[in-house]
C-alpha positions in Angstrom: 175.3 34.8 40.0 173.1 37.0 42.4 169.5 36.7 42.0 167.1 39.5 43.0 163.9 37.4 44.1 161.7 40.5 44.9 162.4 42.0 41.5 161.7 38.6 40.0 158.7 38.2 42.3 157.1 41.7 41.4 157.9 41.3 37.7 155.5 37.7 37.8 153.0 38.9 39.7 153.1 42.2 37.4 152.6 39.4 33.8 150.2 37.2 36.0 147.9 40.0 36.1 147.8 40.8 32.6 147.1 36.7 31.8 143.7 36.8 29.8 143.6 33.2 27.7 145.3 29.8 28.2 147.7 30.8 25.4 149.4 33.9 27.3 149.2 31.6 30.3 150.9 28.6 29.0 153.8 31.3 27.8 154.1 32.3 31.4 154.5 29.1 32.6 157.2 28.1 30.3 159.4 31.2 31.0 159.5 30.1 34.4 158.8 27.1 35.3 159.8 25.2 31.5 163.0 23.4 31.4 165.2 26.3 30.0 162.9 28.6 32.4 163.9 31.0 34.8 163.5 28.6 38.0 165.9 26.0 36.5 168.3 28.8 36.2 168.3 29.3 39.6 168.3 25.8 40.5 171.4 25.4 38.6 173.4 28.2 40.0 173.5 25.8 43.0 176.5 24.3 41.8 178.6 27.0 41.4 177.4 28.8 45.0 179.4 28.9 47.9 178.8 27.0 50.9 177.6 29.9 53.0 174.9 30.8 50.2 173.6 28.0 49.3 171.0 27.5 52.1 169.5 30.9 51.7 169.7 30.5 47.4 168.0 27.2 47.8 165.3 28.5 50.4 164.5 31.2 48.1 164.4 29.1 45.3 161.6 27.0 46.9 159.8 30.4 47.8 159.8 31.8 44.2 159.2 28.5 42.6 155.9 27.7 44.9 155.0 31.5 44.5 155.2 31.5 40.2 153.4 27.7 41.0 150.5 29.8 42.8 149.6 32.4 40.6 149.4 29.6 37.5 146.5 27.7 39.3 145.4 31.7 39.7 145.3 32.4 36.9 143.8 29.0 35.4 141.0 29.4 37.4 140.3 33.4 36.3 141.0 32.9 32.5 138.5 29.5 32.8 136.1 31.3 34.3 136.4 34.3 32.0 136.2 32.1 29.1 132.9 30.1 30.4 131.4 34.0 31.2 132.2 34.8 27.5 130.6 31.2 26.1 127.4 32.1 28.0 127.6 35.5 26.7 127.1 34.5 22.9 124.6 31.6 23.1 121.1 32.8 23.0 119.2 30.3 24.2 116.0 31.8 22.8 117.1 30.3 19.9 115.4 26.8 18.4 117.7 23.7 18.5 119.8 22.6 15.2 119.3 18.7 15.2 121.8 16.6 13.3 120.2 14.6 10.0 120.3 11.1 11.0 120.8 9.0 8.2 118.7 5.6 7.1 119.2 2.5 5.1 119.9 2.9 1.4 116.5 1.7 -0.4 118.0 -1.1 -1.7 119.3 -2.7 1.7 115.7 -2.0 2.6 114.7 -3.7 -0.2 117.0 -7.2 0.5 116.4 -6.7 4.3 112.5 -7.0 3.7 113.3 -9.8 0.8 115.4 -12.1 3.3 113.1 -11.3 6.2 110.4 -12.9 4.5 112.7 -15.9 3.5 113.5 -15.9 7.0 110.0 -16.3 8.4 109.4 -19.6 6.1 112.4 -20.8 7.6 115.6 -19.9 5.0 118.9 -19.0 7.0 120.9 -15.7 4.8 124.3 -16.6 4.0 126.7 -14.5 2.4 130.4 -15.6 0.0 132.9 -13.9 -1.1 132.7 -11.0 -3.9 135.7 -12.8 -5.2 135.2 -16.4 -6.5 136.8 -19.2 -8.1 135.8 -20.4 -11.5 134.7 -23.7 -10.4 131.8 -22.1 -7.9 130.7 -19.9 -10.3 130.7 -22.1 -13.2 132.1 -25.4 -13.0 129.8 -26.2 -10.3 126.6 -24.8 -11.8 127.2 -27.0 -15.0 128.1 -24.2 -17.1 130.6 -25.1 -19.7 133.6 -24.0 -20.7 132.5 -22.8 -24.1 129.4 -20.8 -22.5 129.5 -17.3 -23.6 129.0 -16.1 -20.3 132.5 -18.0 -19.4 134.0 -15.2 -22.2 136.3 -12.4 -20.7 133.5 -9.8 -22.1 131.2 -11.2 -20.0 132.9 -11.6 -16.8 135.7 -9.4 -14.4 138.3 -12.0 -14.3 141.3 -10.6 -12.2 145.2 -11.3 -12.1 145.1 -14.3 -9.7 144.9 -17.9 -10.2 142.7 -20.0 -8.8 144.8 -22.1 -5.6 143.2 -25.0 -6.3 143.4 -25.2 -10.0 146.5 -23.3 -11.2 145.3 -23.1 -14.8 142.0 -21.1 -13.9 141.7 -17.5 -12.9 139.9 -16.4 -9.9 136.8 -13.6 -10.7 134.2 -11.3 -9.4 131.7 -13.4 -9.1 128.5 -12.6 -11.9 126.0 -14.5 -9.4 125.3 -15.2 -6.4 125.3 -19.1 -6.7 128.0 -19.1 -5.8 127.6 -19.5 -2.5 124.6 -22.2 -3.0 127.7 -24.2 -3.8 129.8 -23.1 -0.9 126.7 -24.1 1.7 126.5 -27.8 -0.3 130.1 -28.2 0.3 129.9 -27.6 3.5 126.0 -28.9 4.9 124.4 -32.0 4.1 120.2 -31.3 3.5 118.1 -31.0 4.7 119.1 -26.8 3.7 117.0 -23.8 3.5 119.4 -20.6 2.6 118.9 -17.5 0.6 122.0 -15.4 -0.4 121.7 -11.3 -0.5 125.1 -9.8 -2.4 126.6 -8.0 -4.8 127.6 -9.4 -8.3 129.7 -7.9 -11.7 129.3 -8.0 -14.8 130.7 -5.7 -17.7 127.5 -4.3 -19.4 127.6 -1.1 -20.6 125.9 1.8 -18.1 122.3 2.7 -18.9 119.1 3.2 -17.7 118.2 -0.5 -16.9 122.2 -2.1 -16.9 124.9 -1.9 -14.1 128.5 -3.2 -14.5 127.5 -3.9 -10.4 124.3 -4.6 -9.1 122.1 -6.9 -6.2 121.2 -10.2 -6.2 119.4 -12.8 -3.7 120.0 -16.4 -4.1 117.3 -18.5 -2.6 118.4 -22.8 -2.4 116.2 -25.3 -0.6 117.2 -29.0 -0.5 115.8 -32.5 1.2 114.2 -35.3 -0.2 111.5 -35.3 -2.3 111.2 -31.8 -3.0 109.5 -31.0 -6.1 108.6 -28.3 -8.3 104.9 -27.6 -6.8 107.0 -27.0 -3.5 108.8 -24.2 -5.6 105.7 -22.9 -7.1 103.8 -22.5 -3.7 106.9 -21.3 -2.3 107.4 -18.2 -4.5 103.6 -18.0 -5.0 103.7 -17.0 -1.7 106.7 -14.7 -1.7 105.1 -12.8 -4.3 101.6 -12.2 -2.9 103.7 -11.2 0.9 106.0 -8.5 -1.5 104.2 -7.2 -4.0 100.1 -7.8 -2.9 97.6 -9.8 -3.1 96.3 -8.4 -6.2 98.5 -9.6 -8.5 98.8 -12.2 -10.9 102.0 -14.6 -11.6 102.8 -17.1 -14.4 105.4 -19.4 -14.7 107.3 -19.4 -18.3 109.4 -22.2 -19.1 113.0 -21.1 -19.9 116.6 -22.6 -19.8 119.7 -22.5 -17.0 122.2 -24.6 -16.6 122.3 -25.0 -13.4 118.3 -25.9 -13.1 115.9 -28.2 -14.8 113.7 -27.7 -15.6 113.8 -24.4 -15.5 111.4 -21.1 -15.5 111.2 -17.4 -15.6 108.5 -15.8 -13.3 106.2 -12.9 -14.2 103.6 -10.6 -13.1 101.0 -8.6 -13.2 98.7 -6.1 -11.1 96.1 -4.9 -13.4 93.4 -8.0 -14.3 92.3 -8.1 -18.3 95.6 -6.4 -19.5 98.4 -7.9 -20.9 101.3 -6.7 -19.3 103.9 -8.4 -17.9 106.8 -8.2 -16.1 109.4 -10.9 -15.4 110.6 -10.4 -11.6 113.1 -13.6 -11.1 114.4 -17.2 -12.4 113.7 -20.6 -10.9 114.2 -24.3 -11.3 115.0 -27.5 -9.7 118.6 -27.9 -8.9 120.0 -29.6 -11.9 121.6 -33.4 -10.6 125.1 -32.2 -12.1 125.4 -29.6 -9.8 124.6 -32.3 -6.9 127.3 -34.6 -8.3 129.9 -31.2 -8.6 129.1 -31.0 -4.8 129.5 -34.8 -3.8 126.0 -35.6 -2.8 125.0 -39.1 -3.4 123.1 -39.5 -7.1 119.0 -39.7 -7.0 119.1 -39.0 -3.0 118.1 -35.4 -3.0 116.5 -33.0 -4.9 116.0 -29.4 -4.6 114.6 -25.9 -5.7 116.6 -22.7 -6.5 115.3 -19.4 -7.5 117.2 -15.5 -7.5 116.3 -12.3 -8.8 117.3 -9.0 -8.7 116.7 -6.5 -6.1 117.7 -3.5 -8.2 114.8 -5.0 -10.7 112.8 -5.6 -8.5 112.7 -1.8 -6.1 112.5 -0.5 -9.4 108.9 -2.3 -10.3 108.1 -1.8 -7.1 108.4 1.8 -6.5 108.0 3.1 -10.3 112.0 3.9 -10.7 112.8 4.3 -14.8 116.7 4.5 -14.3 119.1 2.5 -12.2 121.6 4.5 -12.2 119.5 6.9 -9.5 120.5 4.0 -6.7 124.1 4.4 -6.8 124.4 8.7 -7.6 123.9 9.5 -3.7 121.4 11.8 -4.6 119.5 13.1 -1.5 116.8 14.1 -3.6 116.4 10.7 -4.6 117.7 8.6 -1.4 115.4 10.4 1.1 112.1 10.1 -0.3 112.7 6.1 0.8 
């Protein structure tokens, strides 16, 4: 096949000139230089030349093929420079700036962040379990019975899974974070200081003060000869860091399992009135949850407490509904 290399040659440099963007461009460069291009074509009638033409074929080629090669760099060079000409053009930079929003932590991880910080500083370590718990942790352990209502499938998420280490128990979302006082117990011998942030489920219906998920933090101390005045000081002191020192606190007697004996916490910011408001649970660790862990009998005692942090954002920031922590409202979120 004879090839007319000045006719191809004016034809390219004729469609280089009209090149404008990158797309026309890449089209060019297919049509001659792709692998079903025009310069393949002629490489391949190589085969089929004679002897006599092949030199000159080949050396023209080479010519075309570096020439179609020059105007592409051309030509990427123009349209960039074309395209950067037209950017400039459209961006008034008179204009003020558009910043992105930066985002901040939800209220509630506030909340546990400033809980467990102040843990921290009285010398707790935060640990953190599994959402997903076996029944002996979250009730065998904590001396809860088998015949406790909370053990009842209305009161707790059981799922489809048996326990591995007890094949005729289910495994659960975990309704507490105490969980995981009996995974550290398991694990450490006292002396022990840990408080537990996490989340925990329970099916109660929706409502203004009820979530079938919500935030707890579990607080555990253990050594010997801990008593209860240690836990009184200690959350006497929590209190007035958190919430003032204005307020006033009671301790109520009340009943858990897992503690005894046991007692509900409330208080109060305005002196001479009667209102009261219960903030958290407490207690000294009961000796059957000692024995469930394998620490020797009468050797150590202990103090556990937890509350909740949806509770206790709401008391502290006047919020009526819980339901306005978990909407994503902006509205809501950013005022925090």
């Amino acid at each position: 096949m004879a090839w007319d290399f000045q006719t191809i040659r004016n034809q390219a440099q004729k469609e280089a000139d009209s090149i404008c963007d990158n797309t026309s461009l890449e089209s060019f460069r297919i049509k001659y230089l792709g692998k079903k291009g025009l310069i393949p074509q002629v490489y391949a009638s190589l085969s089929t030349a004679s002897k006599e033409d092949k030199p000159l074929l080949g050396k023209n080629a080479n010519e075309l093929k570096n020439f179609i090669s020059g105007l592409i760099e051309e030509k990427k060079l123009s349209v960039k420079d074309t395209i950067n000409q037209s950017s400039k053009s459209n961006i008034d930079v008179t204009l003020p700036g558009v910043a992105n929003d930066l985002g901040h932590s939800h209220l509630l991880t506030q909340t546990m962040d400033e809980i467990c910080g102040l843990f921290e500083k009285l010398g707790f370590i935060v640990q953190e379990g599994p959402e997903i718990e076996t029944e002996f942790n979250n009730f065998d352990a904590l001396n809860i019975p088998s015949n406790h209502p909370s053990r009842d499938g209305f009161d707790t998420f059981y799922v489809d899974q048996v326990d591995p280490g007890d094949k005729d128990k289910k495994l659960l979302l975990r309704s507490q974070t105490s969980p995981v006082q009996i995974r550290v117990m398991k694990a450490n011998k006292p002396p022990l200081a840990v408080v537990v942030p996490g989340k925990v489920y329970r099916p109660d219906a929706v409502d203004a003060s009820h979530s079938f998920m919500f935030h707890q933090i579990e607080g555990l101390l253990v050594d010997q000869d801990i008593k209860f005045s240690h836990l009184k000081g200690l959350l006497t002191t929590f209190c007035n860091r958190f919430f003032g020192d204005n307020i006033k606190m009671r301790f109520r007697p009340h009943f858990f399992p897992f503690t005894e004996p046991s007692a509900e916490i409330d208080i109060s910011w305005e002196k001479g009135k009667k209102d009261w408001l219960e903030i958290m649970g407490c207690g000294m660790v009961h000796p059957q949850v000692f024995k469930a862990v394998g620490y020797p009998k009468g050797k150590y005692t202990g103090l556990a407490f937890g509350l909740g942090v949806e509770r206790i954002a709401m008391l502290r920031y006047g919020i009526r509904d819980i339901r306005l922590f978990y909407e994503n409202d902006k509205r809501f979120l950013e005022q925090f």
